[in-house]
C-alpha positions in Angstrom: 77.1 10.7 -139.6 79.3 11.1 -142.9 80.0 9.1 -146.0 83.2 7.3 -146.2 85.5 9.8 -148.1 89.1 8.5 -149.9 92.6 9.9 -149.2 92.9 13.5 -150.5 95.5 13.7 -154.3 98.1 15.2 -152.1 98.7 12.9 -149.4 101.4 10.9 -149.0 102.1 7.5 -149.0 103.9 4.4 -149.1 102.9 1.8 -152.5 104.7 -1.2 -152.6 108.3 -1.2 -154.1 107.7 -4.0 -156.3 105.0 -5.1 -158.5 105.6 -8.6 -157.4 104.1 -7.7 -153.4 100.7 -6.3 -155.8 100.0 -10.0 -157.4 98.4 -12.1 -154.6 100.0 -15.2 -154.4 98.4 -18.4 -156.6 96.2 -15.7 -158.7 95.5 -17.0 -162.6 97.8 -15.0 -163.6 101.1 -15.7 -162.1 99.5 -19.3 -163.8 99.8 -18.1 -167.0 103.2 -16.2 -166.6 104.8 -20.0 -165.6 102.8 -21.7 -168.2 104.3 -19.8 -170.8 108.2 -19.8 -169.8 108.2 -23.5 -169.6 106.6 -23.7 -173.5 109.3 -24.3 -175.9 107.7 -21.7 -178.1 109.7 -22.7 -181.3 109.1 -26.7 -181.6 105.3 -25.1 -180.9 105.4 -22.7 -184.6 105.7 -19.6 -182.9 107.7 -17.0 -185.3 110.5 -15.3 -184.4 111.8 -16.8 -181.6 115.0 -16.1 -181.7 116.5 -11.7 -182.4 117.2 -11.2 -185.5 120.8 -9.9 -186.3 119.7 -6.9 -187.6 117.3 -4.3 -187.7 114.9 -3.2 -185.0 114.2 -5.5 -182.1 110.8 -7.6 -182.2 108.6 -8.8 -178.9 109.3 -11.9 -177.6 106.8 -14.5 -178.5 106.3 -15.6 -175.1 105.3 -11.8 -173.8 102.8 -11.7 -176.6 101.6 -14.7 -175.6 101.2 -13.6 -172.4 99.1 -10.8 -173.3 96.5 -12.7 -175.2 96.0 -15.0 -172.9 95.4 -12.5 -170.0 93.3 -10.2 -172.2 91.1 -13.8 -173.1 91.0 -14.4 -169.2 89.0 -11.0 -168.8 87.4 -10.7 -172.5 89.3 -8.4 -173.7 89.8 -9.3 -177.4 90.1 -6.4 -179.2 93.7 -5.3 -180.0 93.5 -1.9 -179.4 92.0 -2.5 -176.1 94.9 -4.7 -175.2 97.0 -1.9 -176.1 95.4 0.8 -173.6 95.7 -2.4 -170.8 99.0 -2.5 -171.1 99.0 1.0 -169.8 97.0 1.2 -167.0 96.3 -2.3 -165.7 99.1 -3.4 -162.8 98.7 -7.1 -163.6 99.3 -6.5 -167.2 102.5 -4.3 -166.0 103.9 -6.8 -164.3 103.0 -9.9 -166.8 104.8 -8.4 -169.1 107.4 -6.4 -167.3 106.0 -2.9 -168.2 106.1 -3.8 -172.1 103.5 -1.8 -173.9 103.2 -3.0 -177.7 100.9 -1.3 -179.7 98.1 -2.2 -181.4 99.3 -3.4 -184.7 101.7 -5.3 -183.5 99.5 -7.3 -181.3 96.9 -7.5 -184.3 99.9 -8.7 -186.3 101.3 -11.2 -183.4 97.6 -13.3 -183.7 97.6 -13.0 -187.0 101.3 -14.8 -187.5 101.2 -17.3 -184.8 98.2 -19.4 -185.5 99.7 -22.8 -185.6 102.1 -21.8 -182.2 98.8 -20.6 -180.8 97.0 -24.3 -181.3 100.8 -25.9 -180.2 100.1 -24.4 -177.2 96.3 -25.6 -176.6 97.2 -28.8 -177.1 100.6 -28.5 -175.0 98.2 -27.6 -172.3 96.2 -31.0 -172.9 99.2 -32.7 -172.7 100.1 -31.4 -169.4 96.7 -32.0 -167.7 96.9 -35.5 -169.1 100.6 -35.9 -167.4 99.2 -34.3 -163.9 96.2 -36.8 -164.2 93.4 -34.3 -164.8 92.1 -36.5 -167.7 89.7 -39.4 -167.5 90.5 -40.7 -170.9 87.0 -42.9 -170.5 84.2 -40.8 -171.7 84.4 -37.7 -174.1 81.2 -35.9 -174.8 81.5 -34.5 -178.6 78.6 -30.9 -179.5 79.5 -28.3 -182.1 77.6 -24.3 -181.8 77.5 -21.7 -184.2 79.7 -18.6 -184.3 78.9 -15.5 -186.2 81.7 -14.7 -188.3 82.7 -10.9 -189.1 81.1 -11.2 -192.5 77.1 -9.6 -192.3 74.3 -11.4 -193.8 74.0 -8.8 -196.6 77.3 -10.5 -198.0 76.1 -13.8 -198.3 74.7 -15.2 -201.9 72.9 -18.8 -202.5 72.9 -19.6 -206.3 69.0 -19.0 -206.3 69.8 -15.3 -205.2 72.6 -14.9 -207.6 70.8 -16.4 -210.7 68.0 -13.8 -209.6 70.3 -10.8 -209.5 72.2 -11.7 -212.2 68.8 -12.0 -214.2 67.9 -8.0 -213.0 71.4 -7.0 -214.1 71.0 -8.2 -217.5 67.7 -7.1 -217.7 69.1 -3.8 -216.3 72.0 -3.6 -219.3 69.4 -4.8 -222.0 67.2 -1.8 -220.9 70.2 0.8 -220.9 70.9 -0.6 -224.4 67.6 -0.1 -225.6 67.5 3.4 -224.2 71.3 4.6 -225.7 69.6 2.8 -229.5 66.3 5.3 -229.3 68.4 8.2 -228.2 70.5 7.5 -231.3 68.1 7.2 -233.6 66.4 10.3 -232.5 69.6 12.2 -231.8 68.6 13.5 -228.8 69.8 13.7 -225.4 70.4 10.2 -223.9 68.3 9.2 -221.1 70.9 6.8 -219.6 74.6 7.8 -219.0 77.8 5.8 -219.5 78.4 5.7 -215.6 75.0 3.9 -215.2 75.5 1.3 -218.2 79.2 0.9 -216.6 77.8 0.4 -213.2 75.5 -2.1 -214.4 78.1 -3.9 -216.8 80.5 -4.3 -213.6 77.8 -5.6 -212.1 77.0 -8.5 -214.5 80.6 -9.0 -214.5 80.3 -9.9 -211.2 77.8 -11.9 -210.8 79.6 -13.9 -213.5 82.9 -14.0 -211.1 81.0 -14.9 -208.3 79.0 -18.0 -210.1 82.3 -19.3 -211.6 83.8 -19.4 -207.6 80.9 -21.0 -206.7 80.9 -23.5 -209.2 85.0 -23.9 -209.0 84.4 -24.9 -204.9 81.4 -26.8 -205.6 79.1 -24.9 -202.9 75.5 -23.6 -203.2 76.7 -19.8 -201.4 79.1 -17.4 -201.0 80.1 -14.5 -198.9 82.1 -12.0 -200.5 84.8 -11.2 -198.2 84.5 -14.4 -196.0 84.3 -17.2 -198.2 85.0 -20.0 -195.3 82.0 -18.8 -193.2 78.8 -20.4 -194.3 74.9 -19.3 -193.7 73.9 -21.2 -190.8 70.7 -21.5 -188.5 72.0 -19.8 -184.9 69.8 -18.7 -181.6 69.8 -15.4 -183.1 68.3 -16.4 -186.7 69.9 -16.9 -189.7 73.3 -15.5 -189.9 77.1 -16.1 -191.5 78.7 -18.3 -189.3 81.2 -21.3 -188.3 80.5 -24.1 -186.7 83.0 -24.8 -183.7 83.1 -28.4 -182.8 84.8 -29.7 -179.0 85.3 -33.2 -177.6 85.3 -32.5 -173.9 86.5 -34.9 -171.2 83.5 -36.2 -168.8 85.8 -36.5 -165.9 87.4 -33.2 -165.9 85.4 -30.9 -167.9 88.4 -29.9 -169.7 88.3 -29.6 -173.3 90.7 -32.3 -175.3 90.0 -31.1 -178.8 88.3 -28.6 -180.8 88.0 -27.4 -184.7 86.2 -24.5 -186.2 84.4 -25.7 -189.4 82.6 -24.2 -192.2 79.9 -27.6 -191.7 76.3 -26.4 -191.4 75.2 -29.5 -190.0 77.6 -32.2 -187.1 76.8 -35.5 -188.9 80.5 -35.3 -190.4 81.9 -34.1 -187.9 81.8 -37.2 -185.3 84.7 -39.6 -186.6 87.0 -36.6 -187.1 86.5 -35.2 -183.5 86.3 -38.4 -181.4 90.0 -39.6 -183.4 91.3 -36.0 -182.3 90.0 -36.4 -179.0 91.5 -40.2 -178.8 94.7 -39.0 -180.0 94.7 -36.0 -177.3 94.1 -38.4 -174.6 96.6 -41.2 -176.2 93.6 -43.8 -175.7 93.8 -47.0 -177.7 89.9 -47.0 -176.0 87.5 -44.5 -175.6 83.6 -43.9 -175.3 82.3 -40.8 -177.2 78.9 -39.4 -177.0 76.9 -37.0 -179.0 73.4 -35.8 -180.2 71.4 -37.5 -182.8 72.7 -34.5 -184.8 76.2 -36.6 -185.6 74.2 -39.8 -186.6 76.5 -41.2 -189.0 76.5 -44.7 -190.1 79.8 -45.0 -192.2 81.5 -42.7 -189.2 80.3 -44.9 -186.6 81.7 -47.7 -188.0 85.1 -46.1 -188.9 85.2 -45.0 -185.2 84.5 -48.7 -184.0 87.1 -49.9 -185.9 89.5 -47.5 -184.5 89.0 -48.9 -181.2 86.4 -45.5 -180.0 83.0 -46.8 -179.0 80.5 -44.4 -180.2 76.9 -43.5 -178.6 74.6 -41.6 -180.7 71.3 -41.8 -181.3 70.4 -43.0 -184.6 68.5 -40.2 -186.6 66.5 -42.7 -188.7 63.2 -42.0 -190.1 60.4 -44.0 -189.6 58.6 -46.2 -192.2 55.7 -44.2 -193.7 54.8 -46.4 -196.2 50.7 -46.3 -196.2 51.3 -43.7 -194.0 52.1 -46.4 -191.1 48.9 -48.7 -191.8 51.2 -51.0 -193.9 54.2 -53.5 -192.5 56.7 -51.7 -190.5 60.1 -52.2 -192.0 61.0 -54.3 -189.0 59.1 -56.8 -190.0 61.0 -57.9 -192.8 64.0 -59.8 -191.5 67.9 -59.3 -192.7 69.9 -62.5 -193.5 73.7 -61.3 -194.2 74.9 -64.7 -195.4 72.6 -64.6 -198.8 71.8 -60.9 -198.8 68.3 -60.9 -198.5 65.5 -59.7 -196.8 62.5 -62.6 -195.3 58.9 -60.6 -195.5 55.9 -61.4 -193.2 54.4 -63.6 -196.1 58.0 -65.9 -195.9 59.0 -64.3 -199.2 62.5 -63.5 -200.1 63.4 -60.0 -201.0 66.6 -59.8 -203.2 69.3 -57.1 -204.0 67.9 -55.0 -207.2 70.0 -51.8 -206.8 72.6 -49.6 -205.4 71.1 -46.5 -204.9 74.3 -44.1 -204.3 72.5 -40.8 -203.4 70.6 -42.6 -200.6 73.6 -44.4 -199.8 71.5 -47.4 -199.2 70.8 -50.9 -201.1 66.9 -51.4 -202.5 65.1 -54.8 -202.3 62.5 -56.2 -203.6 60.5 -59.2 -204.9 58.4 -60.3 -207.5 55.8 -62.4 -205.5 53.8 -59.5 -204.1 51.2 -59.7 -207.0 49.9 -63.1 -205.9 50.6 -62.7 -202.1 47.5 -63.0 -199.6 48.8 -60.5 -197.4 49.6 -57.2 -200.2 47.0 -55.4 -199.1 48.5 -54.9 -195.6 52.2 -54.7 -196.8 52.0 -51.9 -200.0 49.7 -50.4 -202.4 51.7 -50.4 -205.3 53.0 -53.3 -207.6 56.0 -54.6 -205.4 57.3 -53.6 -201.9 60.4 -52.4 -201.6 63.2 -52.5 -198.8 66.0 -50.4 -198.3 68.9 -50.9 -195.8 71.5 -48.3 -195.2 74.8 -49.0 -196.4 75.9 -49.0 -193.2 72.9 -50.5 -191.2 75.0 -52.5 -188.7 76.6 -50.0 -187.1 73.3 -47.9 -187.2 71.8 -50.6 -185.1 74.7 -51.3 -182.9 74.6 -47.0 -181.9 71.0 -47.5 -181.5 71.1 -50.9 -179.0 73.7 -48.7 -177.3 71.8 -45.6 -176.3 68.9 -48.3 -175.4 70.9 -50.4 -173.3 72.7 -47.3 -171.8 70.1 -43.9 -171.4 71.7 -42.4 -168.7 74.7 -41.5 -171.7 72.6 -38.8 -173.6 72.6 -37.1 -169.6 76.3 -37.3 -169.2 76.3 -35.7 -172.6 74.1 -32.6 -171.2 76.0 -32.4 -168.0 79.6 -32.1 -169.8 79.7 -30.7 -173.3 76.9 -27.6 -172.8 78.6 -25.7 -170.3 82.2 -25.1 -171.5 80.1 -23.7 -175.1 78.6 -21.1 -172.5 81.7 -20.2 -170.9 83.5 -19.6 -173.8 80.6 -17.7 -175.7 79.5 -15.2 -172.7 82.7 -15.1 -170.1 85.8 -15.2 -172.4 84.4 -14.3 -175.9 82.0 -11.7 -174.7 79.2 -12.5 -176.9 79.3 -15.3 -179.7 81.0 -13.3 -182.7 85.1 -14.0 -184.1 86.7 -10.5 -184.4 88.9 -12.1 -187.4 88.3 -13.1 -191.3 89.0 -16.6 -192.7 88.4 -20.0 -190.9 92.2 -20.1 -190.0 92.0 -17.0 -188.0 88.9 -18.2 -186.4 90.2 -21.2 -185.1 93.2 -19.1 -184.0 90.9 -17.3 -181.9 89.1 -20.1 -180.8 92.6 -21.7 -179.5 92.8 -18.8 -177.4 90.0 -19.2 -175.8 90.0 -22.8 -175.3 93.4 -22.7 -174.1 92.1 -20.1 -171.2 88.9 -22.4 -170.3 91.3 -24.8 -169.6 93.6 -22.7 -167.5 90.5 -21.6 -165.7 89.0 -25.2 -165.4 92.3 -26.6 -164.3 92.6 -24.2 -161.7 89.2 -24.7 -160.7 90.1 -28.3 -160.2 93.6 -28.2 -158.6 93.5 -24.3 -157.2 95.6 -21.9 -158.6 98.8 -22.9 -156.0 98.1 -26.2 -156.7 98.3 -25.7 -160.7 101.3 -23.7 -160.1 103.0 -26.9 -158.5 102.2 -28.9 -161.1 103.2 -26.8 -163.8 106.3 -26.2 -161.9 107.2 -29.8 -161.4 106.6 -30.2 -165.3 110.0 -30.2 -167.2 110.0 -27.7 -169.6 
């Protein structure tokens, strides 16, 4: 029995006339062709638009658009890649109509059109809003670390720059020392100009470097990438960003997104949950997230913005007498006169604002006669302090008691569009592109084709393409 052998080179045969009859009806891509030609890529920030009078013609926005987005559907990223797709690849061919740009010019296209590239991420949420994708009642808010182009290597904290910049001096003073002896004994010098020079530029340096760092007010730097931060990742310790989304609970789709330079998410909550209320045109909306975005000042800013907020509090516990003493709950809060009640019926007054802390200390001065002090402190006085912000603290943490099963709609909506993005559009967690802005240009790529794919997921591609067709333009 033989093996199943192909057509031989020579023979003939009959291929389909038209490009069109190789595109199977309803497939992503025709999707993306329709979503694109009803964009009104100018009111979105794309450049160049319209021809230009003179001089060589340009792409059209909208192709290039195209070609992104199909090369983010099937993680190809690179630019040069795109290039040879254009080539060979029949959906590409008829996507874009047989165009082949090359690879600087789509390099050049991302870099340009950042802010028409987000226009048309969030014209996208608009439209599944419109076609009643959206829930608009629960948004799930996470943030994940993506390793920037920048290697470790270029990364400084002030403690390694004050420790090279010590060696380098120590380095010049040595070279000094060196080029005196050799004069004195007028004979041949041990060190060379090159080497002192080398070592000069690289005090001079330093010295640039610490002046930045001062100038920005941050504790590192990477040379070449100063937006991306050192930041803890599954892979260790690398320069990164830290890409926040609010997704939908209903849909799965993501509302809204930012790429930050933020190690940590506990600023990040009141920022995200307005974008995600303003994507969604709620004047109500529940938002949950990890302990990570415990915020009291946030939480209250999103309450009175009408978003109801359910976080964990990330509150440590009272270690006072390492737990053998009262618990900080047993002193009891009276807003009216500002005061605390301790177990012994003792008032605790204001003393100070303690502004690092962010909190309010008070104490009082009947400890040293009180029956109870050896079960409530060891020292002189006892001292309470309540967060600036305590309220709302307590109201996020009487909501996650009162409502559990939040923290699992949390896990069930906001970790798996992080995973698609990272290992089916992206590739692998790592921005080809320098600066935060061109980060989050890339990242509105790739939100913008988890959408399309979600949205197809949920409608069908036919489906989609009805909707998006019965959109005005």
């Amino acid at each position: 029995m033989g093996f199943v052998r192909g057509e031989g080179r020579d023979q003939g045969s009959l291929f389909p006339v038209r490009l069109d009859e190789l595109i199977p009806e309803g497939h992503l891509v025709r999707v993306v062709d329709v979503f694109v030609e009803r964009l009104d890529l100018g009111a979105l920030g794309f450049e160049k638009t319209a021809p230009a009078a003179t001089g060589r013609p340009c792409y059209h926005p909208g192709d290039m658009l195209r070609l992104y987005l199909y090369g983010y559907l099937n993680r190809v990223r690179s630019s040069r890649r795109l290039e040879r797709e254009c080539g060979r690849n029949v959906e590409l061919m008829w996507l874009l109509g047989r165009l082949a740009p090359d690879h600087k010019t789509i390099a050049e296209f991302r870099r340009l059109n950042g802010k028409g590239v987000r226009g048309a991420c969030a014209a996208f949420v608009r439209f599944c809003r419109h076609a009643g994708l959206l829930g608009g009642h629960w948004v799930a808010i996470d943030g994940s670390k993506f390793q920037a182009v920048a290697s470790r290597e270029k990364a400084l904290t002030r403690e390694q720059l004050h420790r090279e910049q010590a060696q380098a001096e120590q380095r010049v003073a040595q070279y000094l020392a060196e080029l005196d002896a050799s004069d004195k004994q007028d004979g041949e010098a041990l060190v060379t100009e090159e080497r002192l020079r080398a070592a000069l530029e690289a005090l001079d340096q330093h010295a640039t470097t610490q002046a930045l760092m001062e100038e920005l007010g941050q504790s590192q730097y990477v040379a070449g990438e100063p937006d991306a931060k050192i930041m803890r990742t599954t892979a260790g310790s690398q320069v990164a960003y830290n890409v926040q989304t609010a997704v939908d609970a209903q849909s799965a789709l993501i509302v809204a997104h930012e790429v930050t330079s933020e190690a940590t998410d506990n600023r990040s909550l009141e920022p995200m949950a307005k974008a995600a209320q303003q994507a969604l045109g709620a004047k109500t909306l529940k938002v949950v997230a990890d302990a990570g975005y415990s915020n009291g000042e946030q939480a209250a800013a999103c309450e009175a913005s009408g978003i109801e907020p359910f976080v964990p509090p990330n509150r440590s516990g009272n270690t006072h007498g390492g737990g053998m003493l009262f618990d900080a709950s047993r002193f009891i809060y009276d807003a009216k006169s500002d005061t605390y009640r301790c177990p012994a019926n003792q008032l605790l007054r204001r003393k100070q604002l303690m502004r690092a802390e962010r909190a309010v200390l008070y104490t009082t001065s009947a400890c040293g006669s009180c029956h109870l002090k050896s079960q409530c402190t060891t020292g002189g006085q006892r001292h309470v302090m309540r967060h600036l912000f305590e309220d709302a603290l307590q109201r996020l943490r009487r909501r996650i008691e009162q409502h559990p099963e939040a923290m699992k709609l949390r896990r069930a909506t906001v970790e798996h569009p992080f995973g698609t993005i990272k290992y089916q559009i992206f590739g692998n967690p790592r921005f080809l592109v320098r600066s935060r802005w061109a980060a989050g240009t890339e990242m509105a790529l790739a939100v913008l084709v988890y959408n399309l794919k979600r949205a197809a997921n949920l409608l069908g591609g036919h489906g989609l393409l009805q909707h998006l067709a019965a959109t005005s333009p």
